[in-house]
VOGU-3710 file (C-alpha; in Angstrom, 3 decimals, decimal comma):
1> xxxxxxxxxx> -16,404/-21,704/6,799  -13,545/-24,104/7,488  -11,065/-20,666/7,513  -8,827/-19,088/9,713  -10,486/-15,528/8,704  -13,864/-14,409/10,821  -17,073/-15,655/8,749  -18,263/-11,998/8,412  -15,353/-10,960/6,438  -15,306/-13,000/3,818
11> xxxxxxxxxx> -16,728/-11,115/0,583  -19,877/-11,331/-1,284  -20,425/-8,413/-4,106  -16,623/-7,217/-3,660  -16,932/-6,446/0,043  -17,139/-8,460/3,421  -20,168/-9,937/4,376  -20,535/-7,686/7,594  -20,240/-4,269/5,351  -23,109/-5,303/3,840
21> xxxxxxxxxx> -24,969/-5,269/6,811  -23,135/-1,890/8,307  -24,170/-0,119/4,828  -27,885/-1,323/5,255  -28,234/-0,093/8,905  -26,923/3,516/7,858  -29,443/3,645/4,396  -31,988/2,982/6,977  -30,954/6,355/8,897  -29,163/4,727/11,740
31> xxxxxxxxxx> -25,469/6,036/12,854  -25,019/5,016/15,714  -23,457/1,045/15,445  -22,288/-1,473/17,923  -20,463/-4,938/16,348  -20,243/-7,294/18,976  -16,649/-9,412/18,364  -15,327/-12,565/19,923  -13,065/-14,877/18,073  -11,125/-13,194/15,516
41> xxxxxxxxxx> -11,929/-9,503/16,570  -8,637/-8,078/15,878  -8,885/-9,087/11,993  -12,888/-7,284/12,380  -11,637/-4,178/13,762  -8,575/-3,544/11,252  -10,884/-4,485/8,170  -13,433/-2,112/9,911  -11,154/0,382/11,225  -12,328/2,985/8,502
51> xxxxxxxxxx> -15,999/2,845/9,237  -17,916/4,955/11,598  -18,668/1,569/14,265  -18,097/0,641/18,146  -17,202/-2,835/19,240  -18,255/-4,658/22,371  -16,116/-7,493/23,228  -17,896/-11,165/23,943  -14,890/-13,250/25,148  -16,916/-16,444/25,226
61> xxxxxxxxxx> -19,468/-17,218/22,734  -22,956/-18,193/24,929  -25,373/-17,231/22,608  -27,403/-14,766/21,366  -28,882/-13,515/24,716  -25,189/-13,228/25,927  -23,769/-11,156/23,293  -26,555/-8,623/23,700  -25,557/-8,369/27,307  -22,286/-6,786/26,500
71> xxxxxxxxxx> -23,731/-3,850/25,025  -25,307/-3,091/28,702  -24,120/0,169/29,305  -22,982/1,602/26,003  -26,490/2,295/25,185  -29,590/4,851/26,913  -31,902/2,993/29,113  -34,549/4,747/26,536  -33,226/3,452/22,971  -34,565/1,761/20,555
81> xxxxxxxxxx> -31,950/-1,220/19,830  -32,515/-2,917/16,557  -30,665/-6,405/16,754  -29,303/-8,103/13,799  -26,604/-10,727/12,919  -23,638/-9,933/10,877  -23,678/-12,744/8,329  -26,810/-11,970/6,285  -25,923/-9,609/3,584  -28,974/-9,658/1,472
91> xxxxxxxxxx> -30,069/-7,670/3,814  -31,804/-4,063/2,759  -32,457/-0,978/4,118  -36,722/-1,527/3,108  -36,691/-3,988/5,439  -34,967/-2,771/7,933  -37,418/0,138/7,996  -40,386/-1,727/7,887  -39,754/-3,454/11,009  -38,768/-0,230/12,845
101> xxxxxxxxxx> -41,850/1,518/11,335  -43,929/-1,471/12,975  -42,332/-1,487/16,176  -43,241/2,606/16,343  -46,603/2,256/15,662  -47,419/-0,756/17,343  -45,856/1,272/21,163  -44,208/-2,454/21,505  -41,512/-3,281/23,715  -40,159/-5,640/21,568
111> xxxxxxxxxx> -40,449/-6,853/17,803  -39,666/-9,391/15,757  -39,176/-9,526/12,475  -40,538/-13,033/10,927  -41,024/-14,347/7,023  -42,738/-16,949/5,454  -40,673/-19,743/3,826  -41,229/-22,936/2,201  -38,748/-24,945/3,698  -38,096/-23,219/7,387
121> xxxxxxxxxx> -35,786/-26,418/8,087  -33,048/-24,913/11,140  -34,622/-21,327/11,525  -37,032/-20,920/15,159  -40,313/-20,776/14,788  -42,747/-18,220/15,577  -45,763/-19,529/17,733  -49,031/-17,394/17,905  -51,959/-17,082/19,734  -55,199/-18,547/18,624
131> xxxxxxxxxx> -55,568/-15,156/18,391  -52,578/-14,379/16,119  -50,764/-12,723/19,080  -47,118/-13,666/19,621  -46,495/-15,980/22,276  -42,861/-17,322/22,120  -39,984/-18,155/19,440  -38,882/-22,115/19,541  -35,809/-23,014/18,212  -35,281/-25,774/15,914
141> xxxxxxxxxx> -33,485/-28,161/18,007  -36,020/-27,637/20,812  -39,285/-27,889/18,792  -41,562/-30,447/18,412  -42,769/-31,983/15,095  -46,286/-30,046/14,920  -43,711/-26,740/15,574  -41,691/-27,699/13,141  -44,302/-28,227/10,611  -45,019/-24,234/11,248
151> xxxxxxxxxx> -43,729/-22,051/7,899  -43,307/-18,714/9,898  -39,538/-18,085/10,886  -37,436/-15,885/13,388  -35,561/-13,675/10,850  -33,216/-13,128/13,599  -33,753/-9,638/13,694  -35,024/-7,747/16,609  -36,577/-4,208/17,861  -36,093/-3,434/21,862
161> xxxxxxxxxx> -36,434/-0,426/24,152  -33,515/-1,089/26,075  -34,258/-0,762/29,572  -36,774/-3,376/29,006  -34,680/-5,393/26,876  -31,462/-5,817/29,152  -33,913/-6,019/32,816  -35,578/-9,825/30,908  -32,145/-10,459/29,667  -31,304/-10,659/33,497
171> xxxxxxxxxx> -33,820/-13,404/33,928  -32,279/-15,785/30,877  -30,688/-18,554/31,557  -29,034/-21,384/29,289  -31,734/-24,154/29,788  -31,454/-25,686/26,055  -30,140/-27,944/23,895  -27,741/-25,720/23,077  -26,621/-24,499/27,082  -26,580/-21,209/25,693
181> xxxxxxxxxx> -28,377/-17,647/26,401  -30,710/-17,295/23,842  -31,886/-14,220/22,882  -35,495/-14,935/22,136  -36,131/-15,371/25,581  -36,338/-12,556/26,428  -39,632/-11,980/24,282  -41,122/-15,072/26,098  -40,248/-13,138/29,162  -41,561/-9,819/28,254
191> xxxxxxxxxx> -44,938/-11,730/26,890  -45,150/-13,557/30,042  -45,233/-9,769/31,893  -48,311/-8,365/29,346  -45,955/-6,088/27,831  -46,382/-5,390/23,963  -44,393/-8,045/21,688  -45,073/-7,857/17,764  -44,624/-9,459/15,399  -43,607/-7,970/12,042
201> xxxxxxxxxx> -43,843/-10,165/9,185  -42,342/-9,462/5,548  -42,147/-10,834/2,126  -38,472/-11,331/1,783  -37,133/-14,364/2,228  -33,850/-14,160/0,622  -32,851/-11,204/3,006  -32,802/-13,165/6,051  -30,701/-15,827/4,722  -27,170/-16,167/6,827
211> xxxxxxxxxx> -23,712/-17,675/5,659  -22,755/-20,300/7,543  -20,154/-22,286/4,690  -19,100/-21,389/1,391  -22,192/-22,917/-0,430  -24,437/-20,428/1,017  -21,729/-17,840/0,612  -22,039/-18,275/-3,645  -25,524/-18,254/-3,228  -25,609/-14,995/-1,893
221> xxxxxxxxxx> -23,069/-14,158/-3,917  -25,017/-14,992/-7,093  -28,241/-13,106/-5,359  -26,140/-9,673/-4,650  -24,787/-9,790/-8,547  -28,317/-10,343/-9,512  -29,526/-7,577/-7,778  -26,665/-5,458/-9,100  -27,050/-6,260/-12,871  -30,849/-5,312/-12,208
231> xxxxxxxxxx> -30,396/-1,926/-10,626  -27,911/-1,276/-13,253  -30,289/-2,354/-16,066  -33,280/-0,359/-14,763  -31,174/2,555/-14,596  -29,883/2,775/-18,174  -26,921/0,281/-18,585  -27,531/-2,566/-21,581  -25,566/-5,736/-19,794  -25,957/-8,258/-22,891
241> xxxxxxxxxx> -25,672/-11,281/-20,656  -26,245/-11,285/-17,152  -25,272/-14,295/-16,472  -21,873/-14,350/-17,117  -21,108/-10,023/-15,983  -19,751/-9,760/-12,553  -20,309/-6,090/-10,907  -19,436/-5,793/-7,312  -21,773/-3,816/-5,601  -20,236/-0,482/-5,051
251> xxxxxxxxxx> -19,908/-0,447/-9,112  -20,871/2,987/-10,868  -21,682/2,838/-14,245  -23,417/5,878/-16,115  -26,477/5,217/-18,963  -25,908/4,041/-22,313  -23,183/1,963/-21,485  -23,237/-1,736/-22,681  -21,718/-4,350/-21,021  -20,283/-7,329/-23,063
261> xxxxxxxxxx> -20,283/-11,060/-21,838  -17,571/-11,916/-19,504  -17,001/-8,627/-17,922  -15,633/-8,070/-14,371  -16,018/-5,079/-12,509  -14,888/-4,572/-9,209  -14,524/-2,521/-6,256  -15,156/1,519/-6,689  -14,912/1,380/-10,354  -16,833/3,719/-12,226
271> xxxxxxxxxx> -17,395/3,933/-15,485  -19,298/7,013/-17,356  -22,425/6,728/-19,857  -21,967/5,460/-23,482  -19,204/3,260/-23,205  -18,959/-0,219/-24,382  -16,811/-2,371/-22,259  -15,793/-5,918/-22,958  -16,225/-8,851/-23,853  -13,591/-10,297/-21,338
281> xxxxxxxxxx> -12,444/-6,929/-20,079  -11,284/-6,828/-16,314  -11,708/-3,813/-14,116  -11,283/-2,952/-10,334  -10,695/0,286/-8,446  -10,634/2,423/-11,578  -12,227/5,702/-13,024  -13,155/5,327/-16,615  -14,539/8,305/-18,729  -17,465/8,703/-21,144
291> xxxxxxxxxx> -17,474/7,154/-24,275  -14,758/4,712/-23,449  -14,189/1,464/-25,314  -12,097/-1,155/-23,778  -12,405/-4,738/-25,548  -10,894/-7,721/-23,666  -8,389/-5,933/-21,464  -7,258/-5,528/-18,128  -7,429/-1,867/-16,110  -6,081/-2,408/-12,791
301> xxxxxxxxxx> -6,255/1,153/-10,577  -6,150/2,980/-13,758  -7,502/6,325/-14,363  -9,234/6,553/-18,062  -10,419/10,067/-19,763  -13,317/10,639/-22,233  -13,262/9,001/-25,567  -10,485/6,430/-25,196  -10,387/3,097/-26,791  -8,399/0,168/-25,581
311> xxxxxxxxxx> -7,615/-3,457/-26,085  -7,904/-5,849/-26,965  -5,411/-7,696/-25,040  -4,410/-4,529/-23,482  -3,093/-4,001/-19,851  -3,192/-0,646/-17,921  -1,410/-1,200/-14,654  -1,912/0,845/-11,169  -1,704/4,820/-11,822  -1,766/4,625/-15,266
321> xxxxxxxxxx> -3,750/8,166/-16,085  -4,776/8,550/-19,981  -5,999/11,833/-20,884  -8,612/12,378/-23,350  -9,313/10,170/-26,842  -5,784/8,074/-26,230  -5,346/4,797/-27,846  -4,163/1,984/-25,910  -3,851/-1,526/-28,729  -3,330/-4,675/-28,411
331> xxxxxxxxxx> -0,808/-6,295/-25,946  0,147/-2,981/-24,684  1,414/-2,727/-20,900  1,087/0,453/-19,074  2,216/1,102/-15,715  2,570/4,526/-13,205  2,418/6,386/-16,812  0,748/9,838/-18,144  -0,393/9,694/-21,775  -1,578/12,772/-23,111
341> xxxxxxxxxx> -4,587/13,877/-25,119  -4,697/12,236/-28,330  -1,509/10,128/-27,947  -1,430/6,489/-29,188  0,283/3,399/-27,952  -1,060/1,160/-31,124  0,551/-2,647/-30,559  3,169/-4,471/-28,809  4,905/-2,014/-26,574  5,856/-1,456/-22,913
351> xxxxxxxxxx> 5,656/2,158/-20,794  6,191/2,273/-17,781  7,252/5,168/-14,881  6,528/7,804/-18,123  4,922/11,083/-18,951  3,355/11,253/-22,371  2,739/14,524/-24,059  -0,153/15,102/-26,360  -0,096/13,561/-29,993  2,296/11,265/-29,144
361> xxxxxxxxxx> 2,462/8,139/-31,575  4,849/5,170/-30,271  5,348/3,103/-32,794  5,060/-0,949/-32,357  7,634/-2,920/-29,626  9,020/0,244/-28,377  9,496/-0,271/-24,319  11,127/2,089/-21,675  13,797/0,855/-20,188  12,897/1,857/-16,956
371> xxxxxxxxxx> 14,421/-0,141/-14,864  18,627/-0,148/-14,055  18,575/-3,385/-11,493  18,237/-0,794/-8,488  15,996/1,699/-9,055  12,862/3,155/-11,647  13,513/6,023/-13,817  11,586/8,038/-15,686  10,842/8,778/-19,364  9,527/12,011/-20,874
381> xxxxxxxxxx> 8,301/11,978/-24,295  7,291/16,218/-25,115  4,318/16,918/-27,125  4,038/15,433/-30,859  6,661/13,227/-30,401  7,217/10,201/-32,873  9,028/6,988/-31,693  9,684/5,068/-34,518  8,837/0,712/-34,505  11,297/-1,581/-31,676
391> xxxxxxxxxx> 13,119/1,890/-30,152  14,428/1,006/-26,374  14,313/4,182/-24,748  16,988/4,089/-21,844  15,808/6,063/-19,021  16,338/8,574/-17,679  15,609/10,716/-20,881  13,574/13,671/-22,249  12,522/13,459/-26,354  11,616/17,046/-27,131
401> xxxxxxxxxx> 8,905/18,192/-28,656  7,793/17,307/-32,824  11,323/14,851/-32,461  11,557/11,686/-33,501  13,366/8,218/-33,173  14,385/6,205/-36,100  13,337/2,680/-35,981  15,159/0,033/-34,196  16,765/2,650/-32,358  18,567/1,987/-28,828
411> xxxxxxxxxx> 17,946/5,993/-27,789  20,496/6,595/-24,487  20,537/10,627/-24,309  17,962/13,076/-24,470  16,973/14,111/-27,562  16,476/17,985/-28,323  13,303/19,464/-30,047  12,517/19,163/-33,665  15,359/16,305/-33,923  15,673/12,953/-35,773
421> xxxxxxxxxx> 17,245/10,524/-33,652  18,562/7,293/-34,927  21,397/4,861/-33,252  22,009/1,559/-34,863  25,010/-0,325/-35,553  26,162/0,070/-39,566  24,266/-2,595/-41,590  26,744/-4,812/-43,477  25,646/-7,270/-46,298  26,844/-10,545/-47,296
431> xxxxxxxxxx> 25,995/-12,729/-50,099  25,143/-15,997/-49,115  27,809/-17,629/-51,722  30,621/-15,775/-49,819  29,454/-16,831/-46,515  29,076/-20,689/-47,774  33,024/-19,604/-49,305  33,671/-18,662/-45,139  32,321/-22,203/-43,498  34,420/-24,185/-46,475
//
């Protein structure tokens, strides 16, 4: 990956590559997980720290064989151990099944899960039996050229019971191109001893793919979106184009809803049914209501109510919470602000570090003044308030309820209830001949 950050966390679909994996394994009923770590493993467990996982340490990296040998002892000698990399986040919990399924009915001792692929350039191949038995995996580096000509891969993931498992892993030893403990050995080695090795093989070649540099990381990339924008689809959401929406994968998004071109969503966002959002509208870790609009805005950790409507050009900044049918316009900023049911912010204004009442109309290029060089202060505008166009509203201050500000007011003190507040410097007027009179 040419990075200084482990290749299983860097994200695909709004998450690291490895959580992708984790997440699969549990869908596929399985709780109890061991990541094996080496290089890098204090930046795995912190991004991991939250999720239900074990580690096993591998201090030097010898292979596939090896790193399953660390894991001796943290698991029953009569377990089922279902071995899979951590780069390969197409991944799904189907397939993950299938092979387990497989490796239960067939009483094996060990199963591998293989695919067919057009181009099996740098996976191991599987070599059968004239009968169609398994008979040993042959890695790409060690194969010859009628193995390599053979389509059927090593996925790379495995079924054991683990007594058997870890008592062949004792006879493995590094005699390969690569000097290194390879786990697929071990199935020679249980072959070799007449003890059952399957094979399960599955139509899904685009699950097994790894990342091993950033090319393969946008493909997958491109795949998990694709995959996304389908399940959304099928489930009620119109996404007009595709091609140019990005939805992480832990997206939420309720029927009815269309998407518009250029749309980002990211992280835990969810948005509810018959909304339209976009075109060009950016959202991440935000909780958006039914029958929202937002057109070509940016919600950032922003909590939205039924019925809004934003944008365009508008920006709602982290917990920013509007209440029911608010109106956010264009080139509005919001930030760590309450805005009440059926309050408008129309064009051109700031808030910031405020609590909005209900049916609260600020008029265009008011801002609070929220900020006194040291510290953020609040403003409080009561129910029904009117700020009138271009008021600075010094905080800290309270307008009271059904008050208003006159325009191009500079508002320093609070203003009571039912009250017309206006502060402006006296308006004097010159005619131009007697200020031509003044330069001569």
């Amino acid at each position: 990956m040419r990075s200084d950050l482990p290749k299983v966390l860097h994200r695909a679909a709004g998450k690291p590559l490895i959580m992708h994996v984790i997440q699969a394994v549990q869908a596929a009923g399985i709780e109890d997980i061991i990541i094996v770590v080496g290089h890098g493993r204090e930046k795995l467990k912190e991004a991991l720290a939250d999720s239900e996982v074990r580690f096993a340490v591998q201090e030097e990296q010898l292979g596939t064989g090896h790193a399953l040998a660390q894991v001796q002892g943290l698991v029953d000698d009569d377990a089922t151990l279902l071995v899979l990399a951590g780069d390969t986040p197409l991944l799904q919990a189907s397939t993950l099944e299938a092979v387990l399924t497989s490796h239960r009915e067939q009483q094996a001792v060990a199963t591998v899960l293989s695919c067919q692929i057009d181009d099996p350039g740098g996976y191991g191949r599987i070599i059968r039996s004239p009968e169609g038995r398994f008979r040993r995996i042959v890695e790409e580096k060690d194969a010859s050229p009628e193995e390599k000509a053979i389509h059927e891969i090593n996925s790379g993931i495995y079924c054991f019971q683990s007594a058997a498992a870890f008592q062949a892993l004792a006879r493995v030893g590094p005699g390969n191109a690569q000097g290194e403990y390879y786990l697929t050995d071990i199935l020679e080695i249980l072959n070799s001893e007449n003890q059952r090795v399957a094979v399960c093989q599955v139509n899904a070649p685009e699950e097994i793919h790894g990342v091993n540099d950033r090319v393969q990381l946008a493909r997958a990339e491109r795949l998990l979106r694709e995959r996304k924008n389908r399940e959304l689809m099928l489930s009620g959401v119109t996404i007009i184009d595709p091609n140019s929406t990005v939805i992480d994968a832990d997206v939420k998004i309720g029927p009815d809803t269309i998407i518009y071109p250029g749309t980002i969503i990211e992280g835990g966002s969810q948005v509810g049914e018959n909304c339209e959002i976009g075109p060009f509208t950016h959202i991440n870790d935000s909780c958006i209501g039914k029958a929202v609009k937002i057109e070509s805005s940016r919600i950032k950790e922003a909590r939205v109510a039924d019925s809004c409507t934003i944008g365009p050009f508008a920006y709602l900044r982290p917990e920013t919470v509007l209440a029911e049918e608010v109106k956010v316009g264009d080139f509005v900023e919001i930030k760590k602000s309450v805005i009440g049911r059926g309050s408008k912010v129309p064009h051109l204004s700031y808030v910031g570090d405020a609590l909005v009442g209900e049916e609260v109309n600020i008029g265009a290029g008011t801002i609070t003044c929220n900020y006194d060089g040291r510290h953020k202060h609040q403003t409080i505008l009561e129910d029904h308030v009117f700020i009138g166009s271009n008021t600075n509203l010094v905080a800290p201050i309270r307008i009271g309820e059904h008050s208003m500000t006159g325009a191009g007011s500079t508002i320093t003190r609070d203003v009571p209830p039912h009250t017309l507040a206006v502060e402006r410097a006296d308006q004097k007027n010159r005619t131009r001949h007697e200020e031509s009179a003044k330069k001569e």
